[in-house]
Residue, then its C-alpha position, 0 to 999 in steps of 0.5 A: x475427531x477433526x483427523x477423522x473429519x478431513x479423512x471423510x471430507x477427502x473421501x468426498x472429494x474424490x467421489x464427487x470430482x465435478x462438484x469438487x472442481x466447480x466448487x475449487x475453481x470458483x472459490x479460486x478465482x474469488x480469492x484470486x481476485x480479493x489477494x489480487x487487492x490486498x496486494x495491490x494496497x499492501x504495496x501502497x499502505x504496508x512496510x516495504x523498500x524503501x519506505x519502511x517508516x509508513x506506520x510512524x510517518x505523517x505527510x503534508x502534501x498540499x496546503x492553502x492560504x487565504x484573506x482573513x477578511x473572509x474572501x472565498x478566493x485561495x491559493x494552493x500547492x505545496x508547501x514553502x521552505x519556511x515551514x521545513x527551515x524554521x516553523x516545524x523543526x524543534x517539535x517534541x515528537x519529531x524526528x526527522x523531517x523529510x522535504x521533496x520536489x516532484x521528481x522531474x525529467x532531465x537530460x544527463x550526459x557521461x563526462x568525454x562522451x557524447x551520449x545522452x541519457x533522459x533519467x527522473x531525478x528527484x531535490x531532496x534534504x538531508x533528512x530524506x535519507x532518513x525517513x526513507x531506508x534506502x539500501x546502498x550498493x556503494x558509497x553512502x548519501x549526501x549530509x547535511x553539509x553538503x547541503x548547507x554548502x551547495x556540493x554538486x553530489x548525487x545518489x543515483x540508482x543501480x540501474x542509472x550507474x549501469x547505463x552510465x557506467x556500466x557498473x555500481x562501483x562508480x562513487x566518486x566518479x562524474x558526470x554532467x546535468x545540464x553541463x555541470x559535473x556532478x559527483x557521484x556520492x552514492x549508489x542504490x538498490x533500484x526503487x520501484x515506481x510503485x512507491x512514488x514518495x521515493x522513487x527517481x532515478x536520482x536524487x539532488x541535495x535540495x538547497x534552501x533559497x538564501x534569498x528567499x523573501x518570506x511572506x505571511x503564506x506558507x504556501x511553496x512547493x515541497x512535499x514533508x513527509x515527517x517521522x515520530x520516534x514511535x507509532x504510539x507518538x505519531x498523534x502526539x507530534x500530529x496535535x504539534x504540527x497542528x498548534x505550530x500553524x495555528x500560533x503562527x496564524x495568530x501572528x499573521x495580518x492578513x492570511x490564513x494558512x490552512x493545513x487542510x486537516x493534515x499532516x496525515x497518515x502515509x495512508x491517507x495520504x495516498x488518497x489526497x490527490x486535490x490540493x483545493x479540498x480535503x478528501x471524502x475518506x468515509x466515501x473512499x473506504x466505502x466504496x473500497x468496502x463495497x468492492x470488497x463485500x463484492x468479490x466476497x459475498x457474490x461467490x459465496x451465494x453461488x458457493x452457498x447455493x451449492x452446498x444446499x443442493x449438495x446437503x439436500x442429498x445429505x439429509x438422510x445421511x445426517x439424520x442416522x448421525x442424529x439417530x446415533x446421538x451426533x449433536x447439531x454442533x457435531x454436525x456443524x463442525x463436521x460439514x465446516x471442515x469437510x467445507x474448509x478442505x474444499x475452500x483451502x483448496x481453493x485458496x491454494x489455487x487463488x493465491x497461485x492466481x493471484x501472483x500470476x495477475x500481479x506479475x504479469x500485469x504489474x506494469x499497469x495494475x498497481x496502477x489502478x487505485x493510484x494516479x500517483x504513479x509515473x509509468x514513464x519514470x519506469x514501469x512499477x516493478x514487484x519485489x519478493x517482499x512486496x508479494x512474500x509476505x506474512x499479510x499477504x498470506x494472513x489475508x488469504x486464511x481469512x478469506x478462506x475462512x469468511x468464504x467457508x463459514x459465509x457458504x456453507x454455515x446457513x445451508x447446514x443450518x437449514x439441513x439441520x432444521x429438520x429431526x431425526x424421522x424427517x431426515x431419514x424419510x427425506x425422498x425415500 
C-alpha cells in the first residue's frame, strides 16, 4: 500500500511540475536554513576534534569574591592556581583537570635565522592533554615532569611546523620565544578556531608560581575544564566542586568565593561570556527556541497554504475513495506520504544548501552565536566530521518530518470534513 502510495505521489509530481518546484524549493530553503543552525551549534555543543570529552566535562571560567561583611563591591576573573594545585584535586568523581591561560599572540623565530613569525600560543598543564584529544602527527605532549621542572618544550601545530620548518617531522628541533630556545616536543593535527577551548598555534607547559603568596581569594586567571570518569557521574563531581568551595568559604575571615552556579556543562559554558553575573539560560534558550519555531512555523503556513488550495481540487477525488470504502486514516496516510516525497525532496535540496552557506561562509558564520572565537588566530575552518555526521543528518529527517505532518495534516483534515455526497458534488 505505501509502495502504491509513492507511486501515486510521483505520478503528481510530475504532472504538476510548477507546484512540485515551488513546493521543493521553499521547503529547501526552510530546511537549509534550520541545518544551517544545527550545524553551527553541533560544532559548539557536539564531539568533534579535539574536544571529544564535552558530555562528560564541567567548566569554571570566571568566579567572584567579596567581603563577608556584606559590601556590594567584588572582583571577578578566573580563576587562581590554588584552586587547580590544592582545592579541587583528590574529588571522588574527578578525573582529570584541565587548567589554561587565554591563548595570546607572540613573536617566534627559527633558530640561525632572521625570520619572524606572529603564532597564537596557549600556557596549559599536563592535564590539558587529557581532557583534550588531540591527534599527534609527531612526537607525544609535554608531562607533568616537564612541568614540575620547568622544560622549555612545546607542542605545536602542523600548520606552525610547516611555516617553520617546512615539515611536521620536526621533534626535537628548536626554535626561539622571545629569544630563548624551545624544543619542539610535539606535533599536531591543526585545531580549528571554531573550538576556542583548545585552539592556538601552540601550546607552553603552564608552570605553578613557587612563590605565589595565597590569599583568602581565589580569584586568578585560569580557565578549568574538569572531567568525571563517565556522563552519569558529571552531577556527582558537580555537588563535589560545590561543597569543596563551600568548606573552604567556612574557613575563611573576611571573603567569600562565589562559583557563580558553576562548574557548568561545556554547553552552558559557551553562554558565560560576563564574568560579573551568571547568564539568563532560560532567556538564552528561548530566544534560540524562538528562531527555531521561526524558521519552522513561517514556511510551513506558506507550505500549509498550498496544499489547501491544492486539496480543495482534490475533494472530488477523495470523495469516490470515501465511496469505495477508503477510511479517513487511509486517506490521511495517502496524502502524508504523497506530502513527504515532496518534502524529502526538499530536505535533499536543504541540506545540499545547507553545506554550501557553511563552507562558504564559514570564515565568519560559526561566528554568529559565539564571541568566543578568535578570527585573527585563523579563520574557523570545517572539518568532515564537523559536517558528516549521524546528527546532522538526524536533524534533517526530523525537520522533513515536522514540516510534512505541520503543512499538510490540518489542510487534509479540513478536506476530509466534508462526506461523501459534498465531495463528489464539490464544484460540479
Amino acid at each position: 500500500m505505501i509502495l502504491n502510495y509513492f507511486r501515486q505521489a510521483w505520478t503528481l509530481v510530475r504532472q504538476h511540475k510548477l507546484f512540485t518546484s515551488i513546493y521543493v524549493v521553499g521547503t529547501g530553503l526552510s530546511i537549509a536554513l534550520v541545518m544551517t543552525l544545527f550545524i553551527i551549534f553541533y560544532v559548539k555543543f557536539g564531539p568533534v576534534y579535539p574536544e571529544y570529552n564535552r558530555d562528560r566535562t564541567l567548566v569554571i571560567k570566571y568566579m567572584q569574591y567579596y567581603p563577608k561583611s556584606g559590601e556590594k563591591n567584588f572582583r571577578s576573573g578566573g580563576v587562581s592556581q590554588y584552586v587547580m594545585t590544592d582545592l579541587l584535586p583528590g574529588l571522588p568523581h574527578l578525573e582529570t583537570i584541565a587548567a589554561m591561560e587565554k591563548a595570546q599572540q607572540i613573536q617566534v623565530g627559527v633558530t640561525g635565522s632572521n625570520q619572524v613569525f606572529k603564532v597564537f600560543s596557549m600556557k596549559v598543564n599536563a592535564g590539558f592533554w587529557k581532557v583534550f584529544t588531540f591527534h599527534f602527527l609527531s612526537g607525544k605532549p609535554f608531562t607533568e615532569a616537564d612541568t614540575e621542572a620547568a622544560a622549555r618544550v612545546v607542542v605545536i601545530s602542523e600548520s606552525m611546523a610547516r611555516r617553520l620548518f617546512s615539515t611536521v617531522a620536526v621533534t626535537g628541533r628548536d626554535f626561539l620565544i622571545k629569544g630563548r630556545k624551545y624544543r619542539v616536543c610535539g606535533v599536531v593535527q591543526d585545531v580549528s578556531s571554531a573550538t576556542p577551548a583548545s585552539a592556538a598555534d601552540m601550546w607552553l607547559p603552564f608552570v605553578v608560581d613557587k612563590s605565589f603568596t595565597f590569599d583568602e581569594g581565589l580569584r586568578g586567571g585560569l580557565s578549568l575544564y574538569l572531567t568525571a570518569p563517565s556522563k552519569a557521574e558529571k552531577e556527582a563531581l558537580k555537588a563535589e566542586v560545590q561543597e569543596a568551595f563551600h568548606k573552604f568559604n567556612t574557613s575563611t575571615k573576611e571573603y567569600v568565593n562565589d562559583l557563580m552556579e558553576q562548574p557548568d556543562d561545556y554547553w552552558k559554558s559557551t553562554f558565560r561570556t560576563d564574568s560579573s553575573k551568571v547568564p539568563d539560560w532560560k532567556g538564552q534558550l528561548r530566544v534560540l527556541a524562538y528562531i527555531l519555531l521561526a524558521l519552522l512555523f513561517i514556511p510551513a503556513v506558506n507550505l500549509g497554504g498550498m496544499i489547501s488550495s491544492r486539496m480543495d481540487t482534490r475533494i472530488a477525488e477523495l470523495g469516490i475513495r470515501k465511496a469505495y470504502g477508503a477510511t479517513n486514516a487511509t486517506l490521511v496516510r495517502q496524502v502524508l506520504t504523497e506530502n513527504f516525497l515532496l518534502t524529502f525532496m526538499g530536505g535533499i535540496v536543504g541540506l545540499i544548501v545547507s553545506y554550501l552557506i557553511v563552507v562558504m561562509t564559514g570564515n565568519w558564520i560559526l561566528t554568529l552565536f559565539d564571541d568566543r572565537i578568535n578570527m585573527s588566530l585563523n579563520p574557523p575552518f570545517l572539518t568532515f566530521e564537523m559536517l558528516f555526521n549521524p546528527y546532522v543528518f538526524g536533524t534533517a529527517f526530523v525537520v522533513c518530518l515536522l514540516l510534512n505532518v505541520i503543512s499538510a495534516l490540518v489542510p487534509t483534515l479540513l478536506a476530509l470534513r466534508n462526506n461523501i455526497v459534498q465531495s463528489l458534488h464539490h464544484k460540479r
